[in-house]
Every structure is written in structure tokens, then in C-alpha cells.
VEXTI-509133 format. One line per field, with one value per atom (N, C-alpha, C): x, y, z; residue in three letters. Coordinates in nm, 3 decimals, padded with zeros to 5 digits. Layout:
<recs>
x: X; ... $
y: Y; ... $
z: Z; ... $
type: ala; ... $
</recs>
This chain:
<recs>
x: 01.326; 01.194; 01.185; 01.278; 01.266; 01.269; 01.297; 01.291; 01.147; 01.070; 00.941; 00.832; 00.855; 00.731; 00.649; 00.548; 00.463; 00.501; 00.442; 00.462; 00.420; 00.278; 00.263; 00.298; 00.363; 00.460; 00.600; 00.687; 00.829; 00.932; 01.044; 01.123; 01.213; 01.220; 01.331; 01.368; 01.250; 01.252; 01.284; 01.258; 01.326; 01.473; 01.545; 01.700; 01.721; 01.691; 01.685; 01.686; 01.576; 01.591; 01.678; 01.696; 01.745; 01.688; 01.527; 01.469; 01.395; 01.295; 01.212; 01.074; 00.967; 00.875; 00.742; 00.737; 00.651; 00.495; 00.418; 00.284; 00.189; 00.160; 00.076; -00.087; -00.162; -00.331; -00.369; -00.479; -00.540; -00.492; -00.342; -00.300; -00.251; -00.336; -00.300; -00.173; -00.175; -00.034; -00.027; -00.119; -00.150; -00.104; -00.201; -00.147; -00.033; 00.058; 00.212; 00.302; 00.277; 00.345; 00.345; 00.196; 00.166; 00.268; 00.253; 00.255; 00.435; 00.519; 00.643; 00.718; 00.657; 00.725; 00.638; 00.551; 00.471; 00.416; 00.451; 00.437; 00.311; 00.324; 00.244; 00.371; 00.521; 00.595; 00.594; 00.614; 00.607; 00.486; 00.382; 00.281; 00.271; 00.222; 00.171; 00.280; 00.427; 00.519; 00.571; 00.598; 00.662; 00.802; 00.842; 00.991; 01.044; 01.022; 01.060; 01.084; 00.991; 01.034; 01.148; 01.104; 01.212; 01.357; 01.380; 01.515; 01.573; 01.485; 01.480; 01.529; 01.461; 01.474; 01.576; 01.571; 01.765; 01.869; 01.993; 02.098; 02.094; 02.232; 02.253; 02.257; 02.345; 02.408; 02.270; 02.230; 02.097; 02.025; 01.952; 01.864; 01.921; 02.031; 02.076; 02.090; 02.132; 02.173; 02.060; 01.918; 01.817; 01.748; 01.659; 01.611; 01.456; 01.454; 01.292; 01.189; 01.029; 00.958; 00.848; 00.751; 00.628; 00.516; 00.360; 00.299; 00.156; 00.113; 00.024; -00.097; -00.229; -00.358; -00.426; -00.467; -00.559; -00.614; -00.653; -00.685; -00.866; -00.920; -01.034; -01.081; -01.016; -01.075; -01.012; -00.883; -00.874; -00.946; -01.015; -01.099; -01.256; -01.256; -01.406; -01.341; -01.231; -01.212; -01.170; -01.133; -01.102; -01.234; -01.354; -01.428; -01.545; -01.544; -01.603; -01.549; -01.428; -01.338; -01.358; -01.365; -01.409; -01.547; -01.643; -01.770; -01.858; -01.738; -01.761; -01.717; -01.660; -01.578; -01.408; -01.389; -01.206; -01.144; -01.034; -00.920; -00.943; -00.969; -00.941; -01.049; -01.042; -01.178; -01.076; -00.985; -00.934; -00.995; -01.012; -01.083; -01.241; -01.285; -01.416; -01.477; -01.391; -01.435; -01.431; -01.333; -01.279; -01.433; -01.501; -01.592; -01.695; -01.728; -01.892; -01.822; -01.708; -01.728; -01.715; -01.683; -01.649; -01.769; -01.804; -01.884; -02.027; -02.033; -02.171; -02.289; -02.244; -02.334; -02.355; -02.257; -02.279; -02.362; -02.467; -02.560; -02.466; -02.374; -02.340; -02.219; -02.222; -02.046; -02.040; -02.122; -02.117; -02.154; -02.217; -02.268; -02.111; -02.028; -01.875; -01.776; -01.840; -01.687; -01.688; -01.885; -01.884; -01.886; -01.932; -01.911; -01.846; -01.714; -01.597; -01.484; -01.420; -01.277; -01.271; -01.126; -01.098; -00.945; -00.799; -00.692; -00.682; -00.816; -00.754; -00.817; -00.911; -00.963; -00.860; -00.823; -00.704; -00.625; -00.515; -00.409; -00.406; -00.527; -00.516; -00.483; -00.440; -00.378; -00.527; -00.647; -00.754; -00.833; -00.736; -00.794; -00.709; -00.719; -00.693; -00.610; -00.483; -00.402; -00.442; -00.585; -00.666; -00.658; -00.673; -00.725; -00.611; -00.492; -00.378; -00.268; -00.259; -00.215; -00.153; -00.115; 00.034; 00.166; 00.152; 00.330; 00.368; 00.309; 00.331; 00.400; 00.368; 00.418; 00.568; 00.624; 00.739; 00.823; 00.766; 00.809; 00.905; 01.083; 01.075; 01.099; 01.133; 01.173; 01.080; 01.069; 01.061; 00.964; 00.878; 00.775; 00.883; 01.013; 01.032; 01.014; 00.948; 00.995; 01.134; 01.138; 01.277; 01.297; 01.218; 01.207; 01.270; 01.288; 01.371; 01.267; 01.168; 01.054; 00.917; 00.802; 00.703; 00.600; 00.515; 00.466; 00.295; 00.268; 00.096; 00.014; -00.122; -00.206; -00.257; -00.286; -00.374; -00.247; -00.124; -00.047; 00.019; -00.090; -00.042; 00.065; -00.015; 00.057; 00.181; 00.232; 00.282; 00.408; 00.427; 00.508; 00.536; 00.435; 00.492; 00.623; 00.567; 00.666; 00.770; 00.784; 00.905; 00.911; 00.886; 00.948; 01.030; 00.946; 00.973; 01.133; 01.121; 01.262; 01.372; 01.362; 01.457; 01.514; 01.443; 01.484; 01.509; 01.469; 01.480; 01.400; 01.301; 01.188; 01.145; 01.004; 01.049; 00.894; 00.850; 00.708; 00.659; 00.489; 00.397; 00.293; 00.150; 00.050; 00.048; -00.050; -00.089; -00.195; -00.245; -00.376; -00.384; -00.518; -00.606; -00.682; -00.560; -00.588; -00.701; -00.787; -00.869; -00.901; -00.950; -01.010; -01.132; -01.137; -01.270; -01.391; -01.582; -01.650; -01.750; -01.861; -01.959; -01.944; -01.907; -01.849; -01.874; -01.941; -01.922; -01.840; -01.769; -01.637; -01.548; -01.671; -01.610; -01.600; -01.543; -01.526; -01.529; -01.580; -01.642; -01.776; -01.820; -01.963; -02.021; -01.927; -01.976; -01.915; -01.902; -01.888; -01.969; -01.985; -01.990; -01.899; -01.977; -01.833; -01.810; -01.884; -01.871; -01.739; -01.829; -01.708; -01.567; -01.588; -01.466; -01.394; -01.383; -01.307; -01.264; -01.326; -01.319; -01.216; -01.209; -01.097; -00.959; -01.030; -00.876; -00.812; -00.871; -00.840; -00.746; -00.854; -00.737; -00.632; -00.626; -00.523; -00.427; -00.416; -00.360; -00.198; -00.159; 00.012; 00.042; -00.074; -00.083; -00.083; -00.177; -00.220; -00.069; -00.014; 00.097; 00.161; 00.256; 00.358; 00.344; 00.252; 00.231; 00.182; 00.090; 00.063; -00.041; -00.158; -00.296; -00.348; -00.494; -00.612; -00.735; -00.811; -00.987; -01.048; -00.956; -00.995; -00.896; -00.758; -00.659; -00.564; -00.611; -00.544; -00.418; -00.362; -00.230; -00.146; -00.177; -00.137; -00.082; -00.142; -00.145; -00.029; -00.072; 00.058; 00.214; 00.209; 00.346; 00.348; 00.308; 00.301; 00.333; 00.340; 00.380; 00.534; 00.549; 00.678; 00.781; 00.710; 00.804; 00.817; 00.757; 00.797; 00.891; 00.909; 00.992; 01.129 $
y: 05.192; 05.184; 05.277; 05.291; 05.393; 05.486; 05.578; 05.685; 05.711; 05.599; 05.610; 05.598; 05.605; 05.596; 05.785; 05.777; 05.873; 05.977; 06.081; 06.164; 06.095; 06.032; 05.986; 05.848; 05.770; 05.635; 05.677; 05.669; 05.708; 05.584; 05.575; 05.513; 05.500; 05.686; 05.740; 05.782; 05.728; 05.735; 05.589; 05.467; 05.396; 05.383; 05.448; 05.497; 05.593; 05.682; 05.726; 05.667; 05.615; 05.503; 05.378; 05.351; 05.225; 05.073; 05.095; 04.994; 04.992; 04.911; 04.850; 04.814; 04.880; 04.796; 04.768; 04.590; 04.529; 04.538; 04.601; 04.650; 04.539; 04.461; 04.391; 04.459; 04.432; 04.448; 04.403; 04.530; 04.552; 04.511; 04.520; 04.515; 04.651; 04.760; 04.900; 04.996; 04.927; 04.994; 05.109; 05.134; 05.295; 05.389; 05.348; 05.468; 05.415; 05.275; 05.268; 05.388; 05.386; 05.376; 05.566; 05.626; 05.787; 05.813; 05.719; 05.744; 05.799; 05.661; 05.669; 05.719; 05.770; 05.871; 05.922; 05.957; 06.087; 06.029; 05.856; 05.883; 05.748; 05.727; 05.531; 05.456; 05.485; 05.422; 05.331; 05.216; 05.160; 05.052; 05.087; 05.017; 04.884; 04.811; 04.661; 04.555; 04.614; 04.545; 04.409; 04.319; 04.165; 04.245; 04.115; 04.112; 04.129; 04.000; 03.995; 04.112; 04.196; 04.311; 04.410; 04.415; 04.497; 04.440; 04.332; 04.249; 04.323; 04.316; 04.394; 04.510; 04.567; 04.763; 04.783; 04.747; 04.748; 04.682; 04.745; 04.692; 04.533; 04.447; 04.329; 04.382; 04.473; 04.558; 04.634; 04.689; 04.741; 04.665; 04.542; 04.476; 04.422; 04.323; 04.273; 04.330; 04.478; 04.536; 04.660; 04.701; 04.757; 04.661; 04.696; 04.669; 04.646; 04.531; 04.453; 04.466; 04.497; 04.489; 04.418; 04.383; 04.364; 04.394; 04.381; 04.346; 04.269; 04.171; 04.067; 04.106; 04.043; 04.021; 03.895; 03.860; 03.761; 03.715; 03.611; 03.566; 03.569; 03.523; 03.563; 03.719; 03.798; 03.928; 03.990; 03.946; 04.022; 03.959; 03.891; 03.891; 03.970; 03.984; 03.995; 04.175; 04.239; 04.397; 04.413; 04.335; 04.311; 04.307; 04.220; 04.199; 04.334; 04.367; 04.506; 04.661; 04.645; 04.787; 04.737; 04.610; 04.650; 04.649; 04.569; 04.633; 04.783; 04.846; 04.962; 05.043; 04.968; 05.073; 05.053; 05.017; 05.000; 05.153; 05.162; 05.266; 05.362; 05.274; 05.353; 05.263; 05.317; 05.292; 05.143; 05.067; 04.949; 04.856; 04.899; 04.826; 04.818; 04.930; 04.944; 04.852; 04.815; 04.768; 04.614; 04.554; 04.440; 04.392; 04.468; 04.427; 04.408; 04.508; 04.515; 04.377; 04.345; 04.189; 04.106; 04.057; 03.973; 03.954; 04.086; 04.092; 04.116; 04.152; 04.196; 04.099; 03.956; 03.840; 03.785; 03.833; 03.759; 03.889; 03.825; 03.894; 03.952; 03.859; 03.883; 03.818; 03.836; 03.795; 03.624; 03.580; 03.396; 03.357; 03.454; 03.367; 03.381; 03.505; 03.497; 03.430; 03.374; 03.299; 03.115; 03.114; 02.949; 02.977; 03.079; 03.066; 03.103; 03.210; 03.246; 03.173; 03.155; 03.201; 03.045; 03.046; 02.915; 02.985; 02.855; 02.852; 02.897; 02.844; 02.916; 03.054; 03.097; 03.225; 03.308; 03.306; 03.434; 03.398; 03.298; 03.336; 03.319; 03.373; 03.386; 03.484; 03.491; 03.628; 03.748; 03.712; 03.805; 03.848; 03.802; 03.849; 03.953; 03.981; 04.077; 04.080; 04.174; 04.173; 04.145; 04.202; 04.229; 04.101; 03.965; 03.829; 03.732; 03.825; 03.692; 03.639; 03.552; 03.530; 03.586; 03.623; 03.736; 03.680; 03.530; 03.465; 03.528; 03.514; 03.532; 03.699; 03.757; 03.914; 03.907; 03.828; 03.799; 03.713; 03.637; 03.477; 03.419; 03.399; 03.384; 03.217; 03.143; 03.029; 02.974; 02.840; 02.708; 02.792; 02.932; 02.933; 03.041; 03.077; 03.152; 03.294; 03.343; 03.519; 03.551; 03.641; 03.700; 03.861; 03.882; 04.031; 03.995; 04.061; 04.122; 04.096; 04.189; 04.167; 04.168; 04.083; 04.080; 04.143; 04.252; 04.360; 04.278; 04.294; 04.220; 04.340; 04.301; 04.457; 04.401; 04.298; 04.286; 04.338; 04.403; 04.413; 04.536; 04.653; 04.717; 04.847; 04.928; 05.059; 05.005; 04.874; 04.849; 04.823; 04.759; 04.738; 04.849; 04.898; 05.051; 05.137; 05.149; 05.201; 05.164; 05.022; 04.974; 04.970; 04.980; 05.020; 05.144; 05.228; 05.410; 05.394; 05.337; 05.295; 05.290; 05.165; 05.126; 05.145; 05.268; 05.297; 05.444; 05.515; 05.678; 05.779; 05.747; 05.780; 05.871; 06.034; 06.086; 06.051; 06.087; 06.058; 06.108; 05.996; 06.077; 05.975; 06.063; 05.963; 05.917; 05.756; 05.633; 05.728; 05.734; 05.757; 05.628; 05.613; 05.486; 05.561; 05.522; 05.604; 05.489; 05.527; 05.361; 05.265; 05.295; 05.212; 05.210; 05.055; 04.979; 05.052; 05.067; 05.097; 05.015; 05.036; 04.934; 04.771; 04.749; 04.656; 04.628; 04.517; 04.487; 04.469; 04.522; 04.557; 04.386; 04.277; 04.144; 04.085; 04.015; 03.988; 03.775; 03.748; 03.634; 03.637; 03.724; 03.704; 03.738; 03.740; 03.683; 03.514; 03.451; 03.299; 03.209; 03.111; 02.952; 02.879; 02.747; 02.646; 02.637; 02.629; 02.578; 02.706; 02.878; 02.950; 02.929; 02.883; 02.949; 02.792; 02.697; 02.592; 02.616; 02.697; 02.721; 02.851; 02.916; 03.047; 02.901; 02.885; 02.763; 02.697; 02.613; 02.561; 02.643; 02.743; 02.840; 02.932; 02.962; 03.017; 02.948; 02.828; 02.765; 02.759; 02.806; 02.813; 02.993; 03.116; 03.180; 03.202; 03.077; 03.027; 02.950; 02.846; 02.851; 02.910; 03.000; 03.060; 03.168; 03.274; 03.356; 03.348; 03.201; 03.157; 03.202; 03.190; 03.268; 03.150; 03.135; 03.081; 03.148; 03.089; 03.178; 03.306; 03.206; 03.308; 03.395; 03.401; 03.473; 03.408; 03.300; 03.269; 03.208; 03.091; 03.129; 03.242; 03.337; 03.481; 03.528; 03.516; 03.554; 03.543; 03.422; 03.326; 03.388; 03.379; 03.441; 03.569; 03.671; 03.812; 03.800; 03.742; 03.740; 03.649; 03.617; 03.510; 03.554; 03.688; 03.784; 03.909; 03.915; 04.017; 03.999; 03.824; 03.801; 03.865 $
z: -03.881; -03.818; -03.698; -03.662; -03.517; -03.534; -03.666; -03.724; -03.786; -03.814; -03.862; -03.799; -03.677; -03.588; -03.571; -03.490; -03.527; -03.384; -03.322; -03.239; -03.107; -03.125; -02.996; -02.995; -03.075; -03.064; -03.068; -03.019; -02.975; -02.967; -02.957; -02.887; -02.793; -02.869; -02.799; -02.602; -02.579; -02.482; -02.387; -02.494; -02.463; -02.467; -02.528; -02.521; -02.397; -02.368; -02.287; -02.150; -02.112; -01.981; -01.981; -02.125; -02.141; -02.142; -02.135; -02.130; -02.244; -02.195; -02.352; -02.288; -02.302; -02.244; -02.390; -02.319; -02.444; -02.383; -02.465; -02.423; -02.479; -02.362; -02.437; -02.416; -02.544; -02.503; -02.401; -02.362; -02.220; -02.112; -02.095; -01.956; -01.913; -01.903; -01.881; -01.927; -02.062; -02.103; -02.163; -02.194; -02.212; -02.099; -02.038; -01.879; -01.832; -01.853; -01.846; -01.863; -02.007; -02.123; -02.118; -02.070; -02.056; -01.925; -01.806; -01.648; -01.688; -01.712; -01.758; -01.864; -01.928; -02.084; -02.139; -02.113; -02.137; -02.295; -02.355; -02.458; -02.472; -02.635; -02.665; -02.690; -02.653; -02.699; -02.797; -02.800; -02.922; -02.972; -02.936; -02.912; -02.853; -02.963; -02.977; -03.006; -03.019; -03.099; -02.989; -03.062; -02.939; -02.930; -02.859; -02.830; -02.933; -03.017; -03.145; -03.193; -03.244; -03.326; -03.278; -03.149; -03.027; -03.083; -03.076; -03.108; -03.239; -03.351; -03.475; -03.473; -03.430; -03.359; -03.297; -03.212; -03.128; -03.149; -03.174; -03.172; -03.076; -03.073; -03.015; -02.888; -02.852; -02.711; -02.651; -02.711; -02.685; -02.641; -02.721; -02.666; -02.564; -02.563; -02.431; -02.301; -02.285; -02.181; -02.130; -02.231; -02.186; -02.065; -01.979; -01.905; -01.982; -01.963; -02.056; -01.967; -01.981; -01.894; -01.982; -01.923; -01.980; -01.813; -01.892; -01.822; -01.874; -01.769; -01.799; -01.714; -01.733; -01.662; -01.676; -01.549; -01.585; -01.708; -01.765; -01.925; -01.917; -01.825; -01.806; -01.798; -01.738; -01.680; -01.794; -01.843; -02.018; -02.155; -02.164; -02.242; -02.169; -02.119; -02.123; -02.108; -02.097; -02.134; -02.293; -02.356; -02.478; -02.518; -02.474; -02.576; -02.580; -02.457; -02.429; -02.510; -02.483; -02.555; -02.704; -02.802; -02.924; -02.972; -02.851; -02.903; -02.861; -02.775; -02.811; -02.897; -02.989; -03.088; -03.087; -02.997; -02.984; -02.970; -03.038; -03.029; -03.161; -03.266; -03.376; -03.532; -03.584; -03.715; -03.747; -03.759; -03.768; -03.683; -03.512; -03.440; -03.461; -03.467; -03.530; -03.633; -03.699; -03.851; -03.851; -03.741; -03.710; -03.636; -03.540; -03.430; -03.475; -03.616; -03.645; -03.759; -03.814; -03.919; -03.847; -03.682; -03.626; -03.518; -03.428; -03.313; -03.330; -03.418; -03.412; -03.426; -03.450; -03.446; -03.322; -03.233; -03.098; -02.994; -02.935; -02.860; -02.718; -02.677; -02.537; -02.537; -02.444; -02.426; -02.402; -02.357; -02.343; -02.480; -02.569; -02.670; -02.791; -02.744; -02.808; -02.803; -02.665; -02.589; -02.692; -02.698; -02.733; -02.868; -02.894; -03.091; -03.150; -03.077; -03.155; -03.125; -02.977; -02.896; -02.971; -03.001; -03.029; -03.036; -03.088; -03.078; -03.227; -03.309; -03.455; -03.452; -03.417; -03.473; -03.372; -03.270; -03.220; -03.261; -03.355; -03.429; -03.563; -03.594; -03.756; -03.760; -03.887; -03.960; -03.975; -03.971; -03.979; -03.791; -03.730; -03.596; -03.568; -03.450; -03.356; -03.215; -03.198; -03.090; -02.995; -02.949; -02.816; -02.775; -02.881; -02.805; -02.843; -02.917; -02.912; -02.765; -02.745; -02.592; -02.590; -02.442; -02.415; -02.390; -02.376; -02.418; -02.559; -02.653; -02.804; -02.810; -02.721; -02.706; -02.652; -02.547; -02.496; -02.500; -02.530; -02.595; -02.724; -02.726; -02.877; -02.917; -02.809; -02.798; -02.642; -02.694; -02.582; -02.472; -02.527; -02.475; -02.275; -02.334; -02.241; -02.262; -02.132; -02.135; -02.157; -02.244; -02.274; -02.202; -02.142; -02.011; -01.939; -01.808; -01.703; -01.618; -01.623; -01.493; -01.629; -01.516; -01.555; -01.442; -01.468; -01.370; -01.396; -01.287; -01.292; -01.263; -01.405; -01.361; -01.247; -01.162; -01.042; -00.931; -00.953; -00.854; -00.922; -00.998; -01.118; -01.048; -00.962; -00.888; -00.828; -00.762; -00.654; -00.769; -00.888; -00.998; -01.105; -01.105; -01.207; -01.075; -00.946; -00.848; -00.889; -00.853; -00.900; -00.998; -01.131; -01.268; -01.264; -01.220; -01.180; -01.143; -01.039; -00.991; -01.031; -01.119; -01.144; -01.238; -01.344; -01.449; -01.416; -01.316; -01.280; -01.360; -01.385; -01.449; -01.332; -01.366; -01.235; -01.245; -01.072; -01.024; -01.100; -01.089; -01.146; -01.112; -01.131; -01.077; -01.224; -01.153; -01.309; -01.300; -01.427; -01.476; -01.534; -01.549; -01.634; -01.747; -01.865; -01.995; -02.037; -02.154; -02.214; -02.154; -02.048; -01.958; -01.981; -02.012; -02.098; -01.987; -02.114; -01.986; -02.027; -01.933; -02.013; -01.981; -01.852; -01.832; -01.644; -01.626; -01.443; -01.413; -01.303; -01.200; -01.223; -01.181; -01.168; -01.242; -01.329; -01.486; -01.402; -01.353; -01.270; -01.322; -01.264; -01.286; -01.442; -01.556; -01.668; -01.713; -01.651; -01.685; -01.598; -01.737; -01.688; -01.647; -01.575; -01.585; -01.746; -01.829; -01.994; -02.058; -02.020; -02.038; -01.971; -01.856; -01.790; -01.860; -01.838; -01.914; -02.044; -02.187; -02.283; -02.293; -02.188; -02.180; -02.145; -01.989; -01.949; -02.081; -02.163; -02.293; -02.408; -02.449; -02.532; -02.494; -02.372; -02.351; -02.222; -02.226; -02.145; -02.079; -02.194; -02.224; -02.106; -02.149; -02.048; -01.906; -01.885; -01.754; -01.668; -01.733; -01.667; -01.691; -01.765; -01.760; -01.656; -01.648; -01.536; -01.435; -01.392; -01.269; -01.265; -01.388; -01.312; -01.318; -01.204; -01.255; -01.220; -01.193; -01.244; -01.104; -01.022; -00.904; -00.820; -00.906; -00.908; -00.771; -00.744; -00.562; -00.621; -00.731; -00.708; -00.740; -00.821; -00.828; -00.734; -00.618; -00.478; -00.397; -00.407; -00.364; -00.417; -00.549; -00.651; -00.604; -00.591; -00.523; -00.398; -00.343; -00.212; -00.192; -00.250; -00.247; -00.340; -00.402; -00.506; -00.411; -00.336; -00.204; -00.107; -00.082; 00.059; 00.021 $
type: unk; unk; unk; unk; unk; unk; unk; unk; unk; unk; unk; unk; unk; unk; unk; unk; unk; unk; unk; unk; unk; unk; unk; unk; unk; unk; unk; unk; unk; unk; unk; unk; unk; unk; unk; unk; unk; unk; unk; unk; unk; unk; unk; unk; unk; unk; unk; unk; unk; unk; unk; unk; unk; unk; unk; unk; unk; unk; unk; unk; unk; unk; unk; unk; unk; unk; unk; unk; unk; unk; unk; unk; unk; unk; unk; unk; unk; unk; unk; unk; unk; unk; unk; unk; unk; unk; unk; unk; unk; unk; unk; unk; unk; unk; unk; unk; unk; unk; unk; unk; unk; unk; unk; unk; unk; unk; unk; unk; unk; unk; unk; unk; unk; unk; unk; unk; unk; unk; unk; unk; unk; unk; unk; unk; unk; unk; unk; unk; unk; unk; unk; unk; unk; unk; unk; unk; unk; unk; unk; unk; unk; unk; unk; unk; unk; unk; unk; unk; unk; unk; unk; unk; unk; unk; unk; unk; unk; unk; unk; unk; unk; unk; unk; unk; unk; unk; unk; unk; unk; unk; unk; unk; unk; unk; unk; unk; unk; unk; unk; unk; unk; unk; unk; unk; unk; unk; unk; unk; unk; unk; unk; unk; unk; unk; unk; unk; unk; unk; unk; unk; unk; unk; unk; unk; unk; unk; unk; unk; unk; unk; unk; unk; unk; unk; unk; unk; unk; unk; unk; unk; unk; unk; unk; unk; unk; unk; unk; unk; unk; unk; unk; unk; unk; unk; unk; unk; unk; unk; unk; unk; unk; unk; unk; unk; unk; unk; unk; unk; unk; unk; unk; unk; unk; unk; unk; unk; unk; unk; unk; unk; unk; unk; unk; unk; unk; unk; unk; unk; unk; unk; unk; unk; unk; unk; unk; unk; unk; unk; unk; unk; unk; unk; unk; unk; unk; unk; unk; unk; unk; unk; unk; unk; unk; unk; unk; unk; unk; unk; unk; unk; unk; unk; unk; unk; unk; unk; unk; unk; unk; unk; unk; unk; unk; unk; unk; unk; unk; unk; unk; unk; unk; unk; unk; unk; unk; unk; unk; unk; unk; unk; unk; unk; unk; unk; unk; unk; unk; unk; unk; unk; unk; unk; unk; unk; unk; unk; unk; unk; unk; unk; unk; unk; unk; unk; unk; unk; unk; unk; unk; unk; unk; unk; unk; unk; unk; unk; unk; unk; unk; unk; unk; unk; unk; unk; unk; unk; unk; unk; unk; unk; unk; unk; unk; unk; unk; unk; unk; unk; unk; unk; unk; unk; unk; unk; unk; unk; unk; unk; unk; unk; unk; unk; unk; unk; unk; unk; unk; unk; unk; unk; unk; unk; unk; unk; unk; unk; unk; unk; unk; unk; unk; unk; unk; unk; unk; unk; unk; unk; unk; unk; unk; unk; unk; unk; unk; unk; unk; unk; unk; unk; unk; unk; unk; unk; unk; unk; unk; unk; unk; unk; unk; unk; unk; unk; unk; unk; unk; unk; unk; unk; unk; unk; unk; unk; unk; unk; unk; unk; unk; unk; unk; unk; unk; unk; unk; unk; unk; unk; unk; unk; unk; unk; unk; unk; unk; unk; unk; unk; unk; unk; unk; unk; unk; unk; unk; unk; unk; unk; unk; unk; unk; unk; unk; unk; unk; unk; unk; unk; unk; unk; unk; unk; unk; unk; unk; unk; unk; unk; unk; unk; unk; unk; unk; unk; unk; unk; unk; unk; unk; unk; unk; unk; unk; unk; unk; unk; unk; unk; unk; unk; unk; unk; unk; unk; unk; unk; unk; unk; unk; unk; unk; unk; unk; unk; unk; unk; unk; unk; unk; unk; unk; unk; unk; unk; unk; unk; unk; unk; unk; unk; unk; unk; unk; unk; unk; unk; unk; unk; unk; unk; unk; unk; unk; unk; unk; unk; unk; unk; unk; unk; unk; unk; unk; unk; unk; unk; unk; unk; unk; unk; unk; unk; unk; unk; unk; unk; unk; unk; unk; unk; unk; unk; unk; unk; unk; unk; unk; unk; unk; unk; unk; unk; unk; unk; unk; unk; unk; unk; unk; unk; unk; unk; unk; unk; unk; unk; unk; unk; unk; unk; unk; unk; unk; unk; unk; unk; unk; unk; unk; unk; unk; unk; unk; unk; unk; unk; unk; unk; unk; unk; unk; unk; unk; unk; unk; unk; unk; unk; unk; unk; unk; unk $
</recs>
């Protein structure tokens, strides 16, 4: 499999640094993934597959990264980047059989988001939780560090770091448009409980909630 990947998906550059980083949807892993190896590394793939792909020694002794976003403020860039079309005619095709019945984004949240329609086998990466990306047991991260896009420049630094990767500015490759700055001011109490609900297992494991304040808290107590 690592021999069959395409020009702008690579791995080899995860050999090279020695790490592994798991890209989950819309947490800026594009411009990661460009900033730090010039490449799409290995896309969308979990841990899981990573485990697959690398040797025992390999996986154990690479340096694991991921990165996460808010569950609120990533759906509503998820749901924006595929009703504009997405990445590629797969996303495209997914939005106009799935999206195109819902007028707006509140009328998606109450008539689609549920626990079965993001893990069926006929949905889409963009809205499957991001434990399921790092996760292979009892619901633990199996990474090294977990980098927060609300704390995104200050953690790619330190990625840069610690792997000897050389400077370079982040660009913000696919950065959703069409979209208000505050991803707040598209919810209800009715939405915002219905995100809390399905992606709940998110919510604690990385410490978010709706108005990002214990986040805060964890960023700062990951600094002392």
C-alpha cells in the first residue's frame, strides 16, 4: 500500500521524519500536511490503517500526531465545503444525493445529523467523529500529541520541532468559504444539543464544549 499511493499522497515522508500524522476532516490538514512535507500525505486514513502500513517498530517508535476542532464549528465547515462542491466529483455527488434537500444548515442539523446517518457505510468522512480516526480500543487516543486547530500555529511550531521539519509559513490550503467567521451564530439551543448528542464521545475525549472555555482551560495547563 505505500507503494501505491499517488504523487500528491506520499508516505515517504513519513519515514523520513519518522512520524505519522492522522488527518482528520476539516481540521486544517491540508495546509498541515502542505506546511510540513510539501505533500497530502496519507490522507483520510485512521490509526488503524497506519498500524497496517507500518511495520510493529515503525508504528511504535514514529512520533503520532493528530489534529482536532471543535464539533460544532466542524460541522458547520464540513457542511459548507460539501455544499459547495467539496474536494473532488465523489464529494460533489455525495452533497447533491444527501444535501440538496436541506435549505440551510438548521434545517440539516434536525433532518439529517444523527449517530446512524454519520456512521453508515453511505456517508461521509467530513461528519464521522474524530475519536474513530485515532481511536482503536476503550475509546483511547493511540497518538503522541493531539494539536488543536483553535491553538493551530502555536502546535504545528511545535510539531515543526520536534520532528526537524524546516520552517515554513502555514498556508490555509481548502479553506471552506461561504461561511460566517462564527460558527455560534448558526445554532439553536435545539441545534446546539443535537451536535452535543451525536458527537458526544468527541466532546469528552478532547475537552470541547460550545463556547470553547474548557478548551481554554486545557491550553493553558498544557503550557505550564
Amino acid at each position: 500500500m505505500r507503494t501505491q499511493m499517488t504523487n500528491d499522497y506520499v508516505l515517504k515522508h513519513f519515514d523520513e521524519f519518522k512520524c505519522i500524522f492522522v488527518h482528520i476532516p476539516k481540521t486544517a490538514g491540508f495546509s498541515i500536511n502542505s506546511s510540513l512535507f510539501g505533500s497530502l500525505g496519507g490522507g483520510h486514513m485512521t490509526i488503524g490503517h497506519y498500524q497496517l502500513v507500518f511495520s510493529q517498530s515503525e508504528f511504535n517508535s514514529y512520533f503520532k500526531f493528530t489534529f482536532v476542532r471543535n464539533p460544532w464549528d466542524r460541522l458547520v465547515s464540513a457542511y459548507h465545503f460539501l455544499k459547495a462542491g467539496g474536494f473532488n466529483e465523489a464529494d460533489k455527488k455525495w452533497a447533491e444525493d444527501n444535501l440538496a434537500e436541506y435549505k440551510d444548515f438548521d434545517s440539516f442539523v434536525n433532518g439529517w445529523l444523527s449517530p446512524e446517518h454519520i456512521q453508515s457505510p453511505n456517508s461521509i468522512l467530513h461528519f464521522l467523529p474524530q475519536f474513530k480516526f485515532v481511536c482503536l480500543r476503550d475509546n483511547i487516543p493511540m497518538v503522541d500529541f493531539i494539536g488543536y486547530f483553535e491553538n493551530l500555529e502555536e502546535d504545528v511550531s511545535y510539531i515543526r520541532k520536534r520532528i526537524g521539519a524546516r520552517k515554513q509559513n502555514l498556508l490555509f490550503i481548502n479553506k471552506t468559504r461561504a461561511r460566517r467567521d462564527d460558527y455560534r451564530s448558526y445554532y439553536t439551543e435545539d441545534t446546539k444539543r443535537i451536535v452535543a448528542d451525536v458527537y458526544s464521545t468527541d466532546i469528552r475525549i478532547f475537552g470541547y464544549d460550545f463556547e470553547n472555555k474548557s478548551l481554554q482551560h486545557q491550553l493553558i495547563r498544557r503550557c505550564i
